[in-house]
One Martini backbone bead per residue (centre of mass of N, CA, C, O) as a GRO file, in nm:
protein
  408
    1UNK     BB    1   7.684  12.364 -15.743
    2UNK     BB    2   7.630  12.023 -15.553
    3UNK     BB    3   7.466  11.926 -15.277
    4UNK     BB    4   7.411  11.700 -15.058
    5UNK     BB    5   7.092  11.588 -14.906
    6UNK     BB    6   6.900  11.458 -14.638
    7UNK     BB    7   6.570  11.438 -14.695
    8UNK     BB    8   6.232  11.538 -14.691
    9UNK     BB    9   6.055  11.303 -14.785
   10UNK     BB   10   5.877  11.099 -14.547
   11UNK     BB   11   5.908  10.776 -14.508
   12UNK     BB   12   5.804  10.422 -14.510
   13UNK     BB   13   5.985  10.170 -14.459
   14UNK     BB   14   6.122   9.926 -14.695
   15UNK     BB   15   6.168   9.664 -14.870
   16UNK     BB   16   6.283   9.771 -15.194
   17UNK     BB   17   6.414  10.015 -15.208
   18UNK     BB   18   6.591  10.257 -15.350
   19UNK     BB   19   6.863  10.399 -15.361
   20UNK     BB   20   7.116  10.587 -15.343
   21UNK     BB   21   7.315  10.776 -15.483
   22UNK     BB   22   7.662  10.709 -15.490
   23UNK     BB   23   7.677  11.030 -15.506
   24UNK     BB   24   7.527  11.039 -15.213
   25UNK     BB   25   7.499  11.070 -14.891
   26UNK     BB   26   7.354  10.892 -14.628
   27UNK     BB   27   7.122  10.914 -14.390
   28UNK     BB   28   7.008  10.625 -14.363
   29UNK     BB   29   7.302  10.498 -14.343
   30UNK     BB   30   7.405  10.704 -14.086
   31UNK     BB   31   7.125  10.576 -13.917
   32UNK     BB   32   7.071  10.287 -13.896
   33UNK     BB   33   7.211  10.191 -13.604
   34UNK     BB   34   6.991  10.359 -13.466
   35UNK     BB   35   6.729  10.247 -13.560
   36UNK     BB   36   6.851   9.945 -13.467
   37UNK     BB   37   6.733   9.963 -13.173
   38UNK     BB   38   6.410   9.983 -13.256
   39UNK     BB   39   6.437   9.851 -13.515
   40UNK     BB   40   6.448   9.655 -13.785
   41UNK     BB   41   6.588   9.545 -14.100
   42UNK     BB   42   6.215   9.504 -14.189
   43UNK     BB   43   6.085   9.806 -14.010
   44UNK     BB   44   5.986   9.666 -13.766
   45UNK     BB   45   5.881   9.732 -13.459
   46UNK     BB   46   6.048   9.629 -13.124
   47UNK     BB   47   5.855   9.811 -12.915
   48UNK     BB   48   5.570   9.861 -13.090
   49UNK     BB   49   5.198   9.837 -13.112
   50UNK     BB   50   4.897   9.862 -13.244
   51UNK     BB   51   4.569   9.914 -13.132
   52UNK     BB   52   4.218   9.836 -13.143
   53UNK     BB   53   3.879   9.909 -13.088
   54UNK     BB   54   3.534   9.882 -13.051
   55UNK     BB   55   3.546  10.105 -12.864
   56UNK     BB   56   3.585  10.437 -12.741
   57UNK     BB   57   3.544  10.297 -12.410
   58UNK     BB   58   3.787  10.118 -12.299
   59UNK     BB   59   3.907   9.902 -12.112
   60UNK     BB   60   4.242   9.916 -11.992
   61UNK     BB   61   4.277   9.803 -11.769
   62UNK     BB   62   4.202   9.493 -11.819
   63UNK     BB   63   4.346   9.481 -12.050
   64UNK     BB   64   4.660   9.491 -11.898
   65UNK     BB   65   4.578   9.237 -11.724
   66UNK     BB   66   4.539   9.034 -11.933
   67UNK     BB   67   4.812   9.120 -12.115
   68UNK     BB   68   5.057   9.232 -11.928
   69UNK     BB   69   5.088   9.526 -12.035
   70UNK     BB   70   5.194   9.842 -12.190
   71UNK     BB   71   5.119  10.162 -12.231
   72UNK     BB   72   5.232  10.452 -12.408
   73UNK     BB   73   4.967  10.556 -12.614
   74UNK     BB   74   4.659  10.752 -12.646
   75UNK     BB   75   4.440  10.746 -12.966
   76UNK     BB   76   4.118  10.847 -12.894
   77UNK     BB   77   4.043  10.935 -13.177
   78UNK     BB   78   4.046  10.604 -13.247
   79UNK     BB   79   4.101  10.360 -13.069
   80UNK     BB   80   4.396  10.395 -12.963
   81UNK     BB   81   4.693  10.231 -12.907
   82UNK     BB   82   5.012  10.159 -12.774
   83UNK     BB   83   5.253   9.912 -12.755
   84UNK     BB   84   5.428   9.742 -12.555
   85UNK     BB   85   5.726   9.492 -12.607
   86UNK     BB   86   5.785   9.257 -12.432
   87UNK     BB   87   6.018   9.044 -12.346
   88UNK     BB   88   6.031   8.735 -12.517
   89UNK     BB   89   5.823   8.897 -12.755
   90UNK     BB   90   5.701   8.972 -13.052
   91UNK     BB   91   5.520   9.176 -13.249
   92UNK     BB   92   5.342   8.916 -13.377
   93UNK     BB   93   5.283   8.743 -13.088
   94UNK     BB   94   5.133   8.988 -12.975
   95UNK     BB   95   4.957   9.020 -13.162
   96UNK     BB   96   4.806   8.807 -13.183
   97UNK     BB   97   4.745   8.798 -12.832
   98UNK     BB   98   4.533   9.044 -12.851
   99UNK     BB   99   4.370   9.038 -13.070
  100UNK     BB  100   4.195   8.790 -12.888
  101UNK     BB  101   4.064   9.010 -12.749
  102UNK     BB  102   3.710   9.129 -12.668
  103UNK     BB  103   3.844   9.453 -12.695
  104UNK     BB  104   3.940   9.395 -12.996
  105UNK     BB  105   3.974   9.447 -13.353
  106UNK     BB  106   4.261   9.542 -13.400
  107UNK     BB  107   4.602   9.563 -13.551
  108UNK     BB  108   4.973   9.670 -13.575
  109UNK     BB  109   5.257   9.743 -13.680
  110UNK     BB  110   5.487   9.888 -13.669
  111UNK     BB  111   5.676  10.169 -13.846
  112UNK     BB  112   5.929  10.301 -14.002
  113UNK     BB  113   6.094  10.626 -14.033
  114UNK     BB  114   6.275  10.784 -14.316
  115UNK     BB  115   6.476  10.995 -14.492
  116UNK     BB  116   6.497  11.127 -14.845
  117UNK     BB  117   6.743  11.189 -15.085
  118UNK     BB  118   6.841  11.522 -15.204
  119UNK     BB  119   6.880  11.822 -15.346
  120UNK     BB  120   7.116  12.080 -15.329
  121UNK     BB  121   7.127  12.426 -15.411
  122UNK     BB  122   7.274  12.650 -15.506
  123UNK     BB  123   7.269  12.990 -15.555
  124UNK     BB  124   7.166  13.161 -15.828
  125UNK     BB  125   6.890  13.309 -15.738
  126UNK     BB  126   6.693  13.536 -15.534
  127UNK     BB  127   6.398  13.370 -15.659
  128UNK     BB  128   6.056  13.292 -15.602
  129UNK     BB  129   5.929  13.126 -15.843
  130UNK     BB  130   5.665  12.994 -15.715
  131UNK     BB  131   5.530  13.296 -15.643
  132UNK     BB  132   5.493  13.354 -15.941
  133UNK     BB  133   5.352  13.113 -16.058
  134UNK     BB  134   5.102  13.172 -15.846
  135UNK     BB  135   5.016  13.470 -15.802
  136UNK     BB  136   5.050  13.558 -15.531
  137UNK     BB  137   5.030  13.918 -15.512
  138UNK     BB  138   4.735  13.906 -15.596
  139UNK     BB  139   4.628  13.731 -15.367
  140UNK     BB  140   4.743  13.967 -15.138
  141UNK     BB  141   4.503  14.161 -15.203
  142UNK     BB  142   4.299  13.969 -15.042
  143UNK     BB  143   4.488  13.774 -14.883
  144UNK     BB  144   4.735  13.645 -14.595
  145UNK     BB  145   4.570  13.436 -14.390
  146UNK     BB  146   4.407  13.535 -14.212
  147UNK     BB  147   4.332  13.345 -13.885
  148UNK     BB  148   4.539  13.093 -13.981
  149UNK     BB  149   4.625  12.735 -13.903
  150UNK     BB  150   4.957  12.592 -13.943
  151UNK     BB  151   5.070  12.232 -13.948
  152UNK     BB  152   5.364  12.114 -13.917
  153UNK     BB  153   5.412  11.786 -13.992
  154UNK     BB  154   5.742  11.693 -13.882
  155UNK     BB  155   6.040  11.765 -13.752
  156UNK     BB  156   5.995  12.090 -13.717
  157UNK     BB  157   6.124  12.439 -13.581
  158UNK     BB  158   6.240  12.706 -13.576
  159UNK     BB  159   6.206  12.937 -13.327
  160UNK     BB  160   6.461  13.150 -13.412
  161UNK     BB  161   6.380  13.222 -13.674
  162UNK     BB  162   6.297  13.531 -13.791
  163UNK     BB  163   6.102  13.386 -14.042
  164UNK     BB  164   5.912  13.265 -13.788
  165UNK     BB  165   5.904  13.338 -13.469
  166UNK     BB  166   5.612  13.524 -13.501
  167UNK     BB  167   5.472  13.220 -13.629
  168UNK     BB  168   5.443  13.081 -13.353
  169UNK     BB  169   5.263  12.824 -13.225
  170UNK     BB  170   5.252  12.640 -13.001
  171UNK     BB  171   5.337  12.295 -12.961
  172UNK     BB  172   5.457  11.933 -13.054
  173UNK     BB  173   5.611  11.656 -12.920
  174UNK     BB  174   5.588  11.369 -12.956
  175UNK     BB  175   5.855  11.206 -12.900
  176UNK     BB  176   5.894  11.478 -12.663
  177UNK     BB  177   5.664  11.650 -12.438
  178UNK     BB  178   5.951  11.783 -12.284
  179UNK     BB  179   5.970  11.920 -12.570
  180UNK     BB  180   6.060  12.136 -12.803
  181UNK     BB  181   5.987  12.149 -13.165
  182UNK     BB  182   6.280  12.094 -13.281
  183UNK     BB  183   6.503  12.096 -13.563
  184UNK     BB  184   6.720  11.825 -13.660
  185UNK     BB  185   6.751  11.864 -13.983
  186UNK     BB  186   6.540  12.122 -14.175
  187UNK     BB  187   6.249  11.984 -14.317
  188UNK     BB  188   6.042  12.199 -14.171
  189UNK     BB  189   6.165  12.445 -14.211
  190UNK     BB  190   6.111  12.493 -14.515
  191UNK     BB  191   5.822  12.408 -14.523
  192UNK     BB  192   5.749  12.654 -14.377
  193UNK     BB  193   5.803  12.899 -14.543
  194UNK     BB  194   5.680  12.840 -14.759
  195UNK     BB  195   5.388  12.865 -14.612
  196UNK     BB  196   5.506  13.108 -14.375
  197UNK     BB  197   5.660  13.322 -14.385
  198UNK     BB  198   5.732  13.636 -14.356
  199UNK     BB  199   5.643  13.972 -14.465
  200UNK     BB  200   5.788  14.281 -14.467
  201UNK     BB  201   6.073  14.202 -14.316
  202UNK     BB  202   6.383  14.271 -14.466
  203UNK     BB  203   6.378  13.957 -14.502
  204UNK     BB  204   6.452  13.683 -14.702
  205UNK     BB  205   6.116  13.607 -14.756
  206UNK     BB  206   5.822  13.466 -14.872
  207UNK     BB  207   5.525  13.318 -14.815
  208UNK     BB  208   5.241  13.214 -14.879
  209UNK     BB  209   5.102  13.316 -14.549
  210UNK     BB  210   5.206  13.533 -14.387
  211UNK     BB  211   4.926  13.547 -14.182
  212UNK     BB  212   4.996  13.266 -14.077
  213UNK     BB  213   4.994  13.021 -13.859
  214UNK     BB  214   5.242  12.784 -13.668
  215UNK     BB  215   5.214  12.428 -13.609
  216UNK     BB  216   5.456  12.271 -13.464
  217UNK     BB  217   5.504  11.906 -13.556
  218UNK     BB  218   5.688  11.645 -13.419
  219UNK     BB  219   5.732  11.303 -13.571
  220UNK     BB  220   6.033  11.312 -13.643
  221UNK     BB  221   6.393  11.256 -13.668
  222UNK     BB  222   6.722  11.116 -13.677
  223UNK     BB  223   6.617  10.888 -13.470
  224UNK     BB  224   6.288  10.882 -13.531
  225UNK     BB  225   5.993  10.747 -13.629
  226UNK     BB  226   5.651  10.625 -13.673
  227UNK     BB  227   5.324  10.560 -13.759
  228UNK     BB  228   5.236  10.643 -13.470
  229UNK     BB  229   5.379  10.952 -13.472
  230UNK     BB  230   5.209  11.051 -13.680
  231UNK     BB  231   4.920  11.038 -13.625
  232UNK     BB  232   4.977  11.179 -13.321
  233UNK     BB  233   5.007  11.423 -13.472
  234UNK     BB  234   4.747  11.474 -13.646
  235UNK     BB  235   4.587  11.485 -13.406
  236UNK     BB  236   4.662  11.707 -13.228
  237UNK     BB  237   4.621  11.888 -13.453
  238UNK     BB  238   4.315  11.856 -13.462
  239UNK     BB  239   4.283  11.938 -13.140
  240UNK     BB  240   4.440  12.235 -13.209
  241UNK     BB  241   4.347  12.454 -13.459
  242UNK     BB  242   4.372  12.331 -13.705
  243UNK     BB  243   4.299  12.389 -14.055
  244UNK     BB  244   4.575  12.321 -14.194
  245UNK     BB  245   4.754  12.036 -14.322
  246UNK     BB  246   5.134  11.934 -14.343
  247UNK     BB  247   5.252  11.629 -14.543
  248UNK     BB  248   5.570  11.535 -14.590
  249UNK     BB  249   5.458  11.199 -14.632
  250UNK     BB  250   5.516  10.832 -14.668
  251UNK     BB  251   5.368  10.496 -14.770
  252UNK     BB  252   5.358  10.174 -14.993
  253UNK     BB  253   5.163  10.086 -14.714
  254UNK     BB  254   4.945  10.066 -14.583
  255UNK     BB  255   4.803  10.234 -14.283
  256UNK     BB  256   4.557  10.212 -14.030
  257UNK     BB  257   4.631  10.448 -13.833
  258UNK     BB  258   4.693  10.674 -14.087
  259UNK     BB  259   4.381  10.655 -14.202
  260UNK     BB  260   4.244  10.742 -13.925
  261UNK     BB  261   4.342  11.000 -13.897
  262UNK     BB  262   4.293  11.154 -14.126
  263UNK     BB  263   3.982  11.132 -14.106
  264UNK     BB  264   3.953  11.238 -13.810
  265UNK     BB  265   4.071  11.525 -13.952
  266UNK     BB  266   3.825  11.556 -14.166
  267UNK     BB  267   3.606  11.565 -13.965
  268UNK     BB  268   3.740  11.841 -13.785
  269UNK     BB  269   3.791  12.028 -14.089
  270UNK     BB  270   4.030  12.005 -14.230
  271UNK     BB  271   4.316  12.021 -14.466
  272UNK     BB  272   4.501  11.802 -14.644
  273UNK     BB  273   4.838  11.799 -14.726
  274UNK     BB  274   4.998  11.591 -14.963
  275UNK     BB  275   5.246  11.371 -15.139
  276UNK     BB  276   5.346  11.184 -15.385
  277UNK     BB  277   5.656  11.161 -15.447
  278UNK     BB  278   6.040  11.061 -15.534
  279UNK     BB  279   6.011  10.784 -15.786
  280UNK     BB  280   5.912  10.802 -16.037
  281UNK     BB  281   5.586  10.677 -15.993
  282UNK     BB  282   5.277  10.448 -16.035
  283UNK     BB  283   5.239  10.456 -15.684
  284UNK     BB  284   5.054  10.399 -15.427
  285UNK     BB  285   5.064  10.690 -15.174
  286UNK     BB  286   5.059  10.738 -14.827
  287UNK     BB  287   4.801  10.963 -14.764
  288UNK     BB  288   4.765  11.052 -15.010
  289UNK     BB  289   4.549  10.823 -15.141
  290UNK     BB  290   4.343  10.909 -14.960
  291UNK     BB  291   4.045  11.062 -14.888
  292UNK     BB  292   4.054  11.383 -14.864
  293UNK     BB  293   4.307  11.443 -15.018
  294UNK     BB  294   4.564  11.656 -15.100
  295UNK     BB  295   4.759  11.582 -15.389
  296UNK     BB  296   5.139  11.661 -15.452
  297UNK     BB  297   5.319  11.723 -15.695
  298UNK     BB  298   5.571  11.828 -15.951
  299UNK     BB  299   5.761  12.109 -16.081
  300UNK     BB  300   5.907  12.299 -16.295
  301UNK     BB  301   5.993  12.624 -16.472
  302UNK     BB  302   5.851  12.507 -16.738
  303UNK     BB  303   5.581  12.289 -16.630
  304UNK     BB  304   5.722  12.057 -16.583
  305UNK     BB  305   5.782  11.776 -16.462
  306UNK     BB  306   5.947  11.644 -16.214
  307UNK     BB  307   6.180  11.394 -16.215
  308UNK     BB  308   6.049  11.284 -15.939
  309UNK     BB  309   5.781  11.251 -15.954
  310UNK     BB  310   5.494  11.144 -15.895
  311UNK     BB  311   5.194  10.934 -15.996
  312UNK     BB  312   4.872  10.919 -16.067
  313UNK     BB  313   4.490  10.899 -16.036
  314UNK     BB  314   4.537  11.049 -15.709
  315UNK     BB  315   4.573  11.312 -15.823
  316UNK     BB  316   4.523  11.675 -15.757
  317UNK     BB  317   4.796  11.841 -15.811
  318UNK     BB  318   5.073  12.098 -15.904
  319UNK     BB  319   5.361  12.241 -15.777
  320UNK     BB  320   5.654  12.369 -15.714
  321UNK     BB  321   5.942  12.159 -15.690
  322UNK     BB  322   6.229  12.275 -15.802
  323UNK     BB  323   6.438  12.484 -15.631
  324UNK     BB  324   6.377  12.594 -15.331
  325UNK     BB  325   6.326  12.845 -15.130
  326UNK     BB  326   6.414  12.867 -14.811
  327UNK     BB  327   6.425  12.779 -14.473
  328UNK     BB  328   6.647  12.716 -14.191
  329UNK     BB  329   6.864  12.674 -13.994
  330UNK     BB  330   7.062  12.864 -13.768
  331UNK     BB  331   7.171  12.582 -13.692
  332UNK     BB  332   7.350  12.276 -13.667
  333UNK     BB  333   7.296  12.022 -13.948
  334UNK     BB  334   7.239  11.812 -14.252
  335UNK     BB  335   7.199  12.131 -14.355
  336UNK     BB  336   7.317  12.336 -14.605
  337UNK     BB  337   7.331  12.653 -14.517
  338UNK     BB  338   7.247  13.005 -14.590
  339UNK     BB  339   7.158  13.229 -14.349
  340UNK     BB  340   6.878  13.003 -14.316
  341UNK     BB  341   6.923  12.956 -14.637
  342UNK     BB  342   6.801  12.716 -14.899
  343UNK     BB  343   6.775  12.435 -15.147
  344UNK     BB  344   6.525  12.266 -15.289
  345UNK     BB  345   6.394  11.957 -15.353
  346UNK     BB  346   6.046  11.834 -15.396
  347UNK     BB  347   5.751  11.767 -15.313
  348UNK     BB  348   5.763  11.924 -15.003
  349UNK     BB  349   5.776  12.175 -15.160
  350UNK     BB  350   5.509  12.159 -15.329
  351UNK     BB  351   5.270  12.145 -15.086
  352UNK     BB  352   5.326  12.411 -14.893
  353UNK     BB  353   5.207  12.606 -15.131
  354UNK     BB  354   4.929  12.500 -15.124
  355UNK     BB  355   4.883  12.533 -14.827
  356UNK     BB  356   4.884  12.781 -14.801
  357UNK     BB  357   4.639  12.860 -14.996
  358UNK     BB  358   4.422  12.712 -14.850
  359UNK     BB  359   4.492  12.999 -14.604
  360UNK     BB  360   4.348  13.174 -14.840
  361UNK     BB  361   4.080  13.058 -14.866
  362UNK     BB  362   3.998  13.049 -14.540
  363UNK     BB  363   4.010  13.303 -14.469
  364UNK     BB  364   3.779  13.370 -14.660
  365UNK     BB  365   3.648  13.091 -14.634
  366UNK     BB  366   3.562  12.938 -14.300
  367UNK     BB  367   3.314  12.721 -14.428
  368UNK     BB  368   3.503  12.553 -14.560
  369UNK     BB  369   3.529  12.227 -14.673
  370UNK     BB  370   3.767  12.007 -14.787
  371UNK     BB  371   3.595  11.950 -15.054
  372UNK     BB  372   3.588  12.248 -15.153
  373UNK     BB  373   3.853  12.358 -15.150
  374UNK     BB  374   3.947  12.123 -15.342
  375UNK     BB  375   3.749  12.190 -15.565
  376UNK     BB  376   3.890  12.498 -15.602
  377UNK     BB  377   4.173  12.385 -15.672
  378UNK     BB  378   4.109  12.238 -15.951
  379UNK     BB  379   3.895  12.485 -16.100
  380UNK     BB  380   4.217  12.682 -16.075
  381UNK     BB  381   4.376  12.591 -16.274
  382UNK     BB  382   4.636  12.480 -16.442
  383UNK     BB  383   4.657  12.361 -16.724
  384UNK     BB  384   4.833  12.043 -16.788
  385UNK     BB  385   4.901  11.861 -17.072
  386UNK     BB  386   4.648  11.730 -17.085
  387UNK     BB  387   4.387  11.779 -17.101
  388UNK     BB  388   4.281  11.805 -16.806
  389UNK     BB  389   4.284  11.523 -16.660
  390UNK     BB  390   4.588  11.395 -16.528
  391UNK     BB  391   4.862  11.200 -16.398
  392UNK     BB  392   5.072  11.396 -16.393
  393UNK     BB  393   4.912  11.687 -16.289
  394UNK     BB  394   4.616  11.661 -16.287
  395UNK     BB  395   4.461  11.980 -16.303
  396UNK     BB  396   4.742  12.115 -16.209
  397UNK     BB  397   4.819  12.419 -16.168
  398UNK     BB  398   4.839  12.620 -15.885
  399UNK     BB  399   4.619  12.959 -15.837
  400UNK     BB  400   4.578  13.150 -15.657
  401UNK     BB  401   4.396  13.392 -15.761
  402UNK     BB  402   4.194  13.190 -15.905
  403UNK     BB  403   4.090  13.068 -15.608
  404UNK     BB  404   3.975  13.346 -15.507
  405UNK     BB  405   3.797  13.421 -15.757
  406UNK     BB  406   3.602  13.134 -15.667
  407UNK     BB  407   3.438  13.274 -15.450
  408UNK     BB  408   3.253  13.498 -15.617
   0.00000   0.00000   0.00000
């Protein structure tokens, strides 16, 4: 038996998306109307624009007085900030004039950010062979992520899952700084556990980095998000002492306030691990795509590409994501979970599993630099497909074990 669910990929909304298949209820559909408070129907942002600045330090008190503008958010790290759009002009009209100031360099439409329909399988077995694919246990010999702190740029996490609740330390609601970054779809809390659940603790699942810390950062729910609340997340994230990052969204329109974070965060020494995507097709999408991105397709049980994933020639690696079994929410959300835990697939669900082994290489060589990392895991891949790197599977599956080994 097979239920629909509207997760996991979180992509950044354009007009010519392929729709959802028609036996699947749509989230994106059945939140439209509450979205589109706050964005249009072209999914840009009516409320906000980005800015970048030529300075560092710039005026920004000058800045609001000559454009008469409000400041919603201050991105420091990149030397921007979030304008509000005020009433009576587009936000093309705001770009156009803010940009003509002195000490903007550049500027940006905001746009929408959506959750992709996924696919929910009843539990079919309870093992999980993701863990069982890449040697988790013989590589549990060497780390298990110890003193490594896993960033999870998502929906949120539940606080008081069982199987998360003793991994969590502070985090940040992007979107409401005064608010616990709670999950309230259901998308965080699945790749929280694939990267890091507790094991060894006579319930649920066991993680990849099992003793490795979660740090929650919320920056999209179930009516609210876009390019600007990703960013303000990865750089938060890596102002706090993330090691590694997981991000599991993206979108096949460059966005510079997300090119601008990401370096940030690489810049910060992050390892940042993102998604190919969900559209089976050989088309270049961001964060993925940019430099110095872990770039993370999708296999199934056979080791075949899994068949919704993303490929082309900015693959990195890939790790199983078809029917994952995870942690879920434990209270009521629009994932239909088992006491805590449910099955998804997608790309989202292998990011996380790479993300893990990142949190054991590192905790072992804790000096070693994100393309040290990447580097690490290509050439201890277990190559798929064609010799070499292909476009479908990049160096191969990651190999826990193996990339420990490569440490030696």
């Amino acid at each position: 038996m097979k239920k629909s669910f509207a997760t996991a990929l979180v992509a950044i909304f354009m007009v010519g998306c392929s729709p959802a298949p028609s036996t699947a209820p749509s989230l994106h559909k059945g939140l439209s109307g509450e979205y589109l408070k706050e964005f249009r129907a072209d999914g840009i942002s009516k409320k906000r624009i980005t800015v970048f600045f030529k300075s560092k330090t710039p005026d920004l008190k000058g800045f609001k007085l000559r454009q008469g503008v409000q400041i919603e958010d201050d991105l420091k790290g990149i030397n921007a900030v979030t304008v509000a759009v005020p009433a009576g002009i587009s936000p093309e009209g705001l770009l156009a004039k803010v940009s003509k100031d002195p000490v903007v360099s550049a500027g940006e439409l905001d746009r929408i950010v959506l959750l992709d329909n996924l696919t929910v399988d009843d539990p079919e077995r309870g093992q999980q062979y993701n863990l069982d694919r890449v040697v988790a246990e013989k590589a549990w010999e060497v780390s298990m992520g110890e003193e490594i702190k896993i960033a999870i740029v998502d929906t949120g996490v539940d606080q008081n899952h069982p199987d998360l609740a003793g991994k969590l330390l502070p985090g940040q609601n992007i979107l409401d700084s005064a608010l616990y970054p709670k999950d309230d779809v259901g998308h965080g809390t699945h790749v929280a556990g694939i990267a890091a659940a507790a094991t060894n603790n006579r319930l649920g699942i066991a993680g990849m980095a099992p003793n490795a810390k979660i740090i929650p950062v919320k920056v999209i729910d179930r009516a609210r998000g876009s390019a600007s609340s990703f960013a303000r997340g990865i750089i938060w994230a890596a102002d706090h002492g993330a090691d590694v990052m997981n991000m599991s969204f993206g979108t096949y329109e460059p966005s510079v306030v997300l090119q601008k974070a990401v370096a940030y965060a690489i810049e910060k020494n992050v390892v940042l691990v993102s998604t190919m995507g969900n559209d089976d097709e050989e088309r270049k999408r961001y964060p993925a795509a940019y430099p110095g991105v872990i770039a993370v397709g999708s296999i199934d049980r056979q080791d075949q590409k899994s068949s919704f994933s993303n490929y082309g020639d900015w693959i990195t690696i890939t790790a199983p994501g078809t029917k994952i079994y995870s942690t879920a929410p434990t209270y009521p959300t629009s994932l239909v979970s088992s006491n805590g835990y449910a099955f998804l697939s997608g790309t989202s669900m292998a990011a996380p599993l790479v993300t893990g082994i990142v949190a054991l290489v590192r905790s072992q060589k804790k000096g070693a630099t994100p393309a040290q990392v990447k580097e690490i895991l290509q050439k201890s891949a277990d190559d798929l497909g064609a010799p070499g790197f292909d476009k479908e599977f990049g160096y191969g599956c990651v190999n826990a074990r193996r990339a420990l080994q490569q440490l030696k």
